[in-house]
C-alpha positions as CSV (number, residue, x, y, z in Angstrom):
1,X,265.4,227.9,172.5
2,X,267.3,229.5,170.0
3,X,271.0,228.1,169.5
4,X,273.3,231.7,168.8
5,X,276.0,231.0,165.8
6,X,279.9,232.1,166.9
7,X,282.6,230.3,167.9
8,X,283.7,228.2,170.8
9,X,286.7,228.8,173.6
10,X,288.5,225.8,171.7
11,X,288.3,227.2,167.8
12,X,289.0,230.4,169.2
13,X,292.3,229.1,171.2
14,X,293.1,226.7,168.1
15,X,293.0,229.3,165.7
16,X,295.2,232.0,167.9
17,X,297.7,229.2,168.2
18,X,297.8,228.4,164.5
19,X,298.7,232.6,163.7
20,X,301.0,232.7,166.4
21,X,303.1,229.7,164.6
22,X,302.5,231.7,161.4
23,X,304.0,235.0,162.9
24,X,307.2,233.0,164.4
25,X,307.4,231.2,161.0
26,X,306.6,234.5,158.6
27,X,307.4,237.6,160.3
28,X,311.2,237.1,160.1
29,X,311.4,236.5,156.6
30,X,309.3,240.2,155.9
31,X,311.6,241.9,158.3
32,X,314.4,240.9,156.6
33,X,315.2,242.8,153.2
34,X,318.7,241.2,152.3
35,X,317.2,238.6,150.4
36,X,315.4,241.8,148.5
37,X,317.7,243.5,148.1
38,X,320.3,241.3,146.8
39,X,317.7,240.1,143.6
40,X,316.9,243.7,142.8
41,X,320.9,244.1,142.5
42,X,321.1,241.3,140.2
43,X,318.1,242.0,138.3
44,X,319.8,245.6,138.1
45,X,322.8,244.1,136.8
46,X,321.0,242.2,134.2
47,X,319.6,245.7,132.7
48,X,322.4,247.7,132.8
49,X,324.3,245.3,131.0
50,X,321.6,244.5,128.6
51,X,321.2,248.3,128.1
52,X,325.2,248.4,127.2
53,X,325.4,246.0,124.6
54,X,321.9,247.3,122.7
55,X,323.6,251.0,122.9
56,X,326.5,249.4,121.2
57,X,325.0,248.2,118.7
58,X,322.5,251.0,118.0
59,X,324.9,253.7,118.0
60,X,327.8,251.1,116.3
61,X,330.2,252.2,119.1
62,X,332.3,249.8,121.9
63,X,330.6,250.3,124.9
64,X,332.9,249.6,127.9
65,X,331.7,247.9,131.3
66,X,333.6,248.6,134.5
67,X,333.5,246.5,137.7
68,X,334.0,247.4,141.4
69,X,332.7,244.7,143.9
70,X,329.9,246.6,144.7
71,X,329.2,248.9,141.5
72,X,329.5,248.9,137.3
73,X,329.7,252.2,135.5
74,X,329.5,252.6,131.9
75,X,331.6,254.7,129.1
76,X,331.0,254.5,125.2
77,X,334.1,255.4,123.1
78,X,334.0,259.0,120.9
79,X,334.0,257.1,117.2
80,X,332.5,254.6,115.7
81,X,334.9,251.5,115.4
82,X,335.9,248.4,117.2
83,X,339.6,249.5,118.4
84,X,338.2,252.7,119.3
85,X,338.5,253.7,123.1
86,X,336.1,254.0,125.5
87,X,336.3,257.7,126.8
88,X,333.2,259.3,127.2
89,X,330.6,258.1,130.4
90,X,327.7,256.8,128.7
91,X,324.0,258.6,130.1
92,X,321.6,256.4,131.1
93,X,317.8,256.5,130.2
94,X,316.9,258.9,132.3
95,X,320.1,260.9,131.0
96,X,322.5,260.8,134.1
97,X,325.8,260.6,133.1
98,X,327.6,258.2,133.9
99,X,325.5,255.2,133.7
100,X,326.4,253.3,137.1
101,X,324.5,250.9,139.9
102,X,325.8,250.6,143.4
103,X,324.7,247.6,145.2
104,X,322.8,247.9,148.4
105,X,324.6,247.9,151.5
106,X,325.5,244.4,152.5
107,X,325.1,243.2,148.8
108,X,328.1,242.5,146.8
109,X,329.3,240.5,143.7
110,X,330.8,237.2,145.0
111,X,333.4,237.4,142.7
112,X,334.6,240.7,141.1
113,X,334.0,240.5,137.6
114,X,336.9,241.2,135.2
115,X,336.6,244.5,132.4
116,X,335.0,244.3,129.2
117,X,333.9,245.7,126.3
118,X,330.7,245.2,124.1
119,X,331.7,245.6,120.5
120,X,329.8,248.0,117.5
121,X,328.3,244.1,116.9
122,X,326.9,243.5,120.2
123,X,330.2,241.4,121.3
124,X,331.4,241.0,124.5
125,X,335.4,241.0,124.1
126,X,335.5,238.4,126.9
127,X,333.1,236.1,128.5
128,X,332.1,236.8,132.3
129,X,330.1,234.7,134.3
130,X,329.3,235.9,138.5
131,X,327.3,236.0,141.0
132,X,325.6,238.3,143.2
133,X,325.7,237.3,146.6
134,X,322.4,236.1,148.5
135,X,321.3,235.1,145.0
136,X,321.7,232.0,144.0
137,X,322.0,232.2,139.9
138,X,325.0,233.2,137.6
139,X,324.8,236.2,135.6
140,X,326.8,235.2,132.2
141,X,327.6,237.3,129.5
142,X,328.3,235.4,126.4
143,X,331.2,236.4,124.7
144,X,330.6,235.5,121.0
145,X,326.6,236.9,121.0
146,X,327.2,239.2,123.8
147,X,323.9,237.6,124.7
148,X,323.4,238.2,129.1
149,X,321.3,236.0,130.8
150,X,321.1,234.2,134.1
């Protein structure tokens, strides 16, 4: 008598009832895209504002950030200078003008961040340090270096 390989009633049972624990466990946290989307919006807000203070510098103009709760938009002043004003909206890499990110819906910075400018040196005029909510680390923006990390 030859013995035919498979599985028995009780692995088979065993292992349905280990996916099913899976699915309850898993599923949830796939269907849910808030925790998604809230990192891509700060890892957004990481770029943009990198990309504002390396324009700065390379085109030795004040780049100026503005905040909503929910958006920053960019504008570069017309001269080259560090009292100069901001007036112009600054294009983007793909060359939309202005250069702005809106958050998600549902996403939002926890606090609004105030105004500031990045200088012809790569300065920020103020510090900033916030958070995007549903993430849970501080984006800073060094004043002195202009240096933004999280």
């Amino acid at each position: 008598m030859h013995r035919r390989g498979g599985f028995t009633l009780t692995e088979l049972i065993v292992t349905l009832v280990i996916l099913g624990i899976l699915a309850i466990a898993i599923v949830p946290r796939f269907l849910d895209r808030s925790t998604f989307d809230s990192r891509g919006f700060h890892d957004e807000t990481l770029a943009i504002l990198r990309y504002a203070q390396k324009t700065a510098i390379a085109q030795r103009r004040n780049v100026c950030v503005a905040f909503t709760s929910t958006s920053i938009t960019l504008t570069i002043a017309k001269v080259a200078g560090n009292t100069a004003i901001c007036t112009e909206d600054l294009a983007g890499a793909n060359g939309v003008r202005p250069y702005s990110i809106t958050a998600p819906s549902g996403v939002t910075y926890t606090s609004t961040p105030n105004a500031f400018t990045f200088t012809a040196l790569g300065q920020a005029t103020a510090g900033q340090t916030f958070r995007v909510s549903g993430v849970a680390m501080d984006i800073i923006v060094e004043a002195e270096t202009g240096y933004v990390h999280s």
